[in-house]
C-alpha positions in Angstrom: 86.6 151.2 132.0 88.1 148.2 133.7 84.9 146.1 132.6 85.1 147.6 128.8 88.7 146.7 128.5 88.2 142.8 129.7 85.6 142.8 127.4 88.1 143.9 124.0 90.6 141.2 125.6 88.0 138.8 125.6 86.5 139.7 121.9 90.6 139.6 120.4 91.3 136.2 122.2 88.4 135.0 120.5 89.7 136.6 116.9 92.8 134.9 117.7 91.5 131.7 118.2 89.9 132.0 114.7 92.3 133.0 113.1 94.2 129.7 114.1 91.0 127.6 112.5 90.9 129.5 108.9 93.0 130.3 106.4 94.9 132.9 106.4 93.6 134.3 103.2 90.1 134.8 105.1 92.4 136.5 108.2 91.6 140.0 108.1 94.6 142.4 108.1 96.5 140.2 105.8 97.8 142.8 103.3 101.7 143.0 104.2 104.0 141.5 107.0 103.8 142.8 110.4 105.7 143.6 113.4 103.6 141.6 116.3 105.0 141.6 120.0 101.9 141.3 122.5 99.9 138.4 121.2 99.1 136.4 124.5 96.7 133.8 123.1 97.9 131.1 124.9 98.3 128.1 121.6 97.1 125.5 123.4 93.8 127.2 122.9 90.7 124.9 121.9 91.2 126.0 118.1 90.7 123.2 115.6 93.8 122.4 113.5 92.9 119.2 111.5 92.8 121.1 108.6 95.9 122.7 108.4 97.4 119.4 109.5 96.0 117.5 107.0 97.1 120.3 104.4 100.5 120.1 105.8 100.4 115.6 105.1 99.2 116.3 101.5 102.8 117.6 101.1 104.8 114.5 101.6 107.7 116.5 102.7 107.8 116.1 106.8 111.3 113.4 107.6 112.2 113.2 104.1 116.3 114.5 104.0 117.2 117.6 103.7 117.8 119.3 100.1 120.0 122.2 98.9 116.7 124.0 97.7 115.6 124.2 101.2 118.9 124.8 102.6 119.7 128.1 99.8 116.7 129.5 101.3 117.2 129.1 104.6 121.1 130.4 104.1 119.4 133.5 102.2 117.4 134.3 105.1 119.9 134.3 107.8 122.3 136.7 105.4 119.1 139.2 104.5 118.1 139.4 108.1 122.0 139.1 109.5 121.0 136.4 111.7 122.8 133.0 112.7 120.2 131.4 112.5 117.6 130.4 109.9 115.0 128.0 110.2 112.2 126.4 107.6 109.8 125.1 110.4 107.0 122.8 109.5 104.6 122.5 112.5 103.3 119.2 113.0 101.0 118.0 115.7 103.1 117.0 118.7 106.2 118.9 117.1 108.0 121.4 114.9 110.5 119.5 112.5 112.8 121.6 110.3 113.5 120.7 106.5 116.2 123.3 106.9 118.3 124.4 109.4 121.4 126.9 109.2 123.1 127.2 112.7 121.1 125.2 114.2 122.0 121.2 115.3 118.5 119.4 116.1 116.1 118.3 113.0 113.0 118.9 115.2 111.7 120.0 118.8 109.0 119.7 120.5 105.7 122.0 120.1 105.6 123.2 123.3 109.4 124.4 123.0 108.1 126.3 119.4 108.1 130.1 119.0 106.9 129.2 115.5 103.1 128.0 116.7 102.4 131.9 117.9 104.0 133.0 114.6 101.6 130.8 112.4 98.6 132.3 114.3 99.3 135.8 112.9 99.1 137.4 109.2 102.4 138.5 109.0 105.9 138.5 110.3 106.0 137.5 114.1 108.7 139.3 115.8 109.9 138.7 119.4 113.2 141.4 120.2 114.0 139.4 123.4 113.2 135.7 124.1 114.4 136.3 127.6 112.0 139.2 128.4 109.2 137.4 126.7 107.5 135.5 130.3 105.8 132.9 127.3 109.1 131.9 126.0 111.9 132.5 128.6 111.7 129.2 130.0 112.4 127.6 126.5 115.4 125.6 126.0 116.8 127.6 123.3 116.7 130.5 125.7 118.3 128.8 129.2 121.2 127.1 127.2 125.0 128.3 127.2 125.2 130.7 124.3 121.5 131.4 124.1 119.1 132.8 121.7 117.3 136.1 122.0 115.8 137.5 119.2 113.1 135.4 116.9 111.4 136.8 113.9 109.7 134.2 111.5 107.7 134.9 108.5 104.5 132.1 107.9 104.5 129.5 105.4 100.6 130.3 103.5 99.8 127.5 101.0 97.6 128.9 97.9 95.0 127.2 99.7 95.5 129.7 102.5 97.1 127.0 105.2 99.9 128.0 107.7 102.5 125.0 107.9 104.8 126.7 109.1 107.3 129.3 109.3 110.8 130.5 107.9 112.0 132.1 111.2 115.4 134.0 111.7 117.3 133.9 115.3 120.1 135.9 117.1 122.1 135.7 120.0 121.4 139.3 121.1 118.0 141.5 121.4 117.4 143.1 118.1 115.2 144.0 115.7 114.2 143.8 111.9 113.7 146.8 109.8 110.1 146.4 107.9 112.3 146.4 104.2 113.9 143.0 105.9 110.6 141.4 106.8 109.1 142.1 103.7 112.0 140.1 102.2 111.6 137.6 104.7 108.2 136.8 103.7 109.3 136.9 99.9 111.8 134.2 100.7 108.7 132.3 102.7 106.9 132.6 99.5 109.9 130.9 97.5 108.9 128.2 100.2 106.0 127.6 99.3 106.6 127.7 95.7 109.4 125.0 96.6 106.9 123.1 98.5 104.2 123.0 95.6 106.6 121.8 92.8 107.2 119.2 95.2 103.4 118.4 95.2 103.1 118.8 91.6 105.9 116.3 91.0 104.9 113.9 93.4 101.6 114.1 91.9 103.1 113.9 88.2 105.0 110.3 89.9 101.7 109.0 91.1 100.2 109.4 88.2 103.0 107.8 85.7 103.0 104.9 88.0 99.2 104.5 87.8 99.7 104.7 83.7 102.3 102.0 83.9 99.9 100.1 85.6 97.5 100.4 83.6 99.6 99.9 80.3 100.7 96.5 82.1 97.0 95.9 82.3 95.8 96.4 79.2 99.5 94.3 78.1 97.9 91.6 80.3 94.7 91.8 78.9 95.8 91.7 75.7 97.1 88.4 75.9 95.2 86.5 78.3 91.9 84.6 77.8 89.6 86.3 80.3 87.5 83.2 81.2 90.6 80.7 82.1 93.4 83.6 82.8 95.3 81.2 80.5 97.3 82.5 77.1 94.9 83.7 74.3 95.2 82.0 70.9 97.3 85.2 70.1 99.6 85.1 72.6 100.1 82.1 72.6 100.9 81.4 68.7 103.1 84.1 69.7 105.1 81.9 72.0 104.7 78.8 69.4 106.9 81.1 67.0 109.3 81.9 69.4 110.0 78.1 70.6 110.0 77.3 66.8 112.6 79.6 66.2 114.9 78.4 68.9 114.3 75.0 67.8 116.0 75.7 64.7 118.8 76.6 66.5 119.4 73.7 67.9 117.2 73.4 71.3 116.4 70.4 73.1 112.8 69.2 71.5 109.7 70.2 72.7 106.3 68.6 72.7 102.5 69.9 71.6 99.2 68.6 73.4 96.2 69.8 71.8 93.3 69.4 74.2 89.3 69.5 74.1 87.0 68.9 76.4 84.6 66.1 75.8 81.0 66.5 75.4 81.1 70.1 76.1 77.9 71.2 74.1 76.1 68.6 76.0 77.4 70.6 79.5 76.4 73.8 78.2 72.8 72.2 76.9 71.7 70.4 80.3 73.6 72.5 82.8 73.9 76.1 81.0 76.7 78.2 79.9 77.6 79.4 83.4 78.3 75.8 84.3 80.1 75.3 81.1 82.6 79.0 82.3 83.0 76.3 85.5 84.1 73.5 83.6 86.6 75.5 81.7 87.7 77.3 84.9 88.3 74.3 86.3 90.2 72.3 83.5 92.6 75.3 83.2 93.5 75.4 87.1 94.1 71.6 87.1 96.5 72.0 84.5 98.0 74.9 85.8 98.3 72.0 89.2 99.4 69.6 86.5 102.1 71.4 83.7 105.1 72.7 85.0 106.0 76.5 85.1 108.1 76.6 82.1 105.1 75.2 80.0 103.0 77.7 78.2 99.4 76.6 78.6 96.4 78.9 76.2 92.9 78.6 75.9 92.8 77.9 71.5 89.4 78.6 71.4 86.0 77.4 72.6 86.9 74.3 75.0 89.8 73.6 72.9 93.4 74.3 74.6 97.3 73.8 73.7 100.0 72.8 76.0 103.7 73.8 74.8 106.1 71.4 76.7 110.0 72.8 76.4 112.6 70.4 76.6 110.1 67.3 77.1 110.3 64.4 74.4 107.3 62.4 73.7 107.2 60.1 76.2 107.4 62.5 79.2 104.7 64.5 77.3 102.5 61.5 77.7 103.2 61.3 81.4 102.1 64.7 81.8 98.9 63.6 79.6 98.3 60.9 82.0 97.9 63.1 85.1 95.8 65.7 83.4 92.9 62.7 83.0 93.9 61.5 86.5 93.1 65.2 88.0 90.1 65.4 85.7 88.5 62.3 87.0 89.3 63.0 90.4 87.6 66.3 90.6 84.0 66.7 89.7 82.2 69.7 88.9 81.5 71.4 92.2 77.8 72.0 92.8 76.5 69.7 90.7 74.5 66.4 91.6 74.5 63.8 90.4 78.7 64.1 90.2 79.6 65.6 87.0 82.9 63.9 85.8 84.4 66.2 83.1 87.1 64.3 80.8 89.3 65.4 77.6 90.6 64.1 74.3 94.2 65.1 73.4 96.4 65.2 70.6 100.3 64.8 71.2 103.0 65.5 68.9 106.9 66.5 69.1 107.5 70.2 67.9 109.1 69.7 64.7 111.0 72.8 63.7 111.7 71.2 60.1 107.7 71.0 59.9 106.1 74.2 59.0 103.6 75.4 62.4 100.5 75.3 60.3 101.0 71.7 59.6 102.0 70.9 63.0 98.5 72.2 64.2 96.7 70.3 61.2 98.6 67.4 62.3 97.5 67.6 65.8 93.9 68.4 65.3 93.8 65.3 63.3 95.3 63.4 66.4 92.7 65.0 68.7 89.7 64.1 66.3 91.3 60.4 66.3 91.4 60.1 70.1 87.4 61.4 69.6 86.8 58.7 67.6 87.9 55.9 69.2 86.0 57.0 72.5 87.5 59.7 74.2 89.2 60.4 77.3 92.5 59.4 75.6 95.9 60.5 74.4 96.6 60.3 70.2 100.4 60.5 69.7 101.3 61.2 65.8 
């Protein structure tokens, strides 16, 4: 008999050890709440809980403050069960911290001072009448102190996923216990929890994902008006910006000047070196410029190898100071990877922006100025 009995204990220690490393919706006996008083699985047991730990992170909700939600629950459960104390415990894995507590100071404790990790290994309400009788928890804390607790019933936390995080446990001064109408409105209130717990999830998920749309409607803004190649303005974006300066010019701004830019021989680049080398020379024109204009210019890729330069507040001969250092940078930076040195060099137009000059003829004006300084040998500034 002795032999046969060991061998039960043995068999329900291992149950119990299971039933710490599934689900409690795959927990046999899980139908309805129930009174436990004799579980002596010690919890420091070799049972795996990176699962339900990992279910309990996907929350979000261990340290954030505490919330009136939580708090209404908690204060329901201590009324239901006539208890002064109510507890939602969320097991972590070196503590248990509480997103509620009603009668109760501390925000956490540690795990081995928890009633609640023998509660979460059972399918339904775990009930202790007397702490102090109990030889596995009348060494705890809340059972030595002055004024001490007693009596401990808590009902588990199950996530739709069947995960226990934790518990919404009840505790009295004085030896009691809880009628089975009260637990089974303990473990309703659990479930409100839960419920609590996943519109939490569900909102934090809904916050995720508006931030990820923002992003990518700030993308697609992005890519709306930026030249790929150069990450410079488009031609639309920028003839955007054109408008906009041209209408505060009419109102009385300080002048602004226009460079139109192309680079020189670019055909022949693409022709002897190929069009990848010709994406480098273009990469590389627009981050010298971006070295050379200040931040307040708007610099855009017009089209092809051709590119416009809008300088704010900058008359016509500071505009041609800032010409001057773009064919400085050019010449002293080849195309890397390329031998013999490839030197590239530009042609540029230069104008003031005119606000009593329509923007079309502006741009006419400009290209002629461009096609002058190709004429006459390139490299060089045409100022009209």
């Amino acid at each position: 008999d002795a032999q046969e009995s060991r061998g039960l204990g043995d068999v329900y220690k291992r149950q119990s050890c299971l039933c710490g490393m599934l689900p409690i919706s795959r927990q046999l006996g899980a139908a309805r709440p129930l009174r436990i008083m004799a579980d002596t699985t010690p919890p420091d047991d070799p049972c795996d809980d990176t699962a339900r730990l990992q279910a309990l992170q996907r929350y979000g909700i261990l340290d954030t403050p505490m919330e009136p939600a939580y708090d209404e629950l908690a204060d329901l459960a201590g009324y239901v069960c006539e208890a002064p104390v109510a507890l939602i415990s969320l097991l972590d894995s070196q503590r248990q911290w509480f997103k509620a507590a009603r009668g109760f100071a501390l925000r956490e404790t540690p795990l081995s001072e928890s009633v609640c990790r023998y509660a979460i290994r059972q399918s339904g309400v775990f009930i202790v009448p007397d702490l102090a009788q109990d030889p596995r928890f009348a060494h705890y804390a809340i059972v030595t102190q002055k004024n001490p607790l007693r009596f401990y019933a808590g009902a588990p936390l199950v996530t739709p996923d069947g995960f226990v995080l934790g518990t919404l446990c009840v505790l009295d001064h004085r030896p009691r216990e809880l009628s089975a109408k009260v637990q089974d409105l303990l473990s309703a209130l659990a479930r409100q929890v839960i419920r609590l717990l996943e519109l939490k999830r569900a909102n934090d998920r809904q916050g995720q994902m508006l931030v990820e749309l923002e992003a990518a409607r700030h993308q697609m803004d992005v890519l709306a008006h930026t030249d790929v190649l150069t990450g410079l303005a488009n031609r639309r974006s920028f003839t955007d910006r054109l408008r906009q300066e041209w209408a505060l010019l009419q109102r009385g701004n300080e002048p602004a000047s226009l460079l139109m830019m192309d680079l020189d021989h670019f055909k022949r680049v693409n022709d002897v070196y190929g069009h990848h080398v010709g994406d480098q020379a273009l990469q590389l024109f627009a981050t010298l410029c971006r070295d050379v204009f200040r931040a307040a210019d708007v610099l855009g890729r017009w089209g092809g190898e051709e590119f416009l330069a809008l300088l704010p507040a900058t008359g016509l001969d500071q505009a041609q100071v800032v010409a001057e250092r773009v064919h400085a940078a050019l010449a002293a930076h080849p195309l890397p990877g390329i031998e013999p040195a490839l030197v590239l060099s530009v042609s540029m137009g230069l104008t003031l922006f005119d606000p009593l000059r329509p923007l079309d003829i502006t741009l006419r004006l400009l290209d002629s100025a461009l096609y002058t300084a190709k004429r006459e040998g390139r490299s060089r500034t045409v100022v009209v």
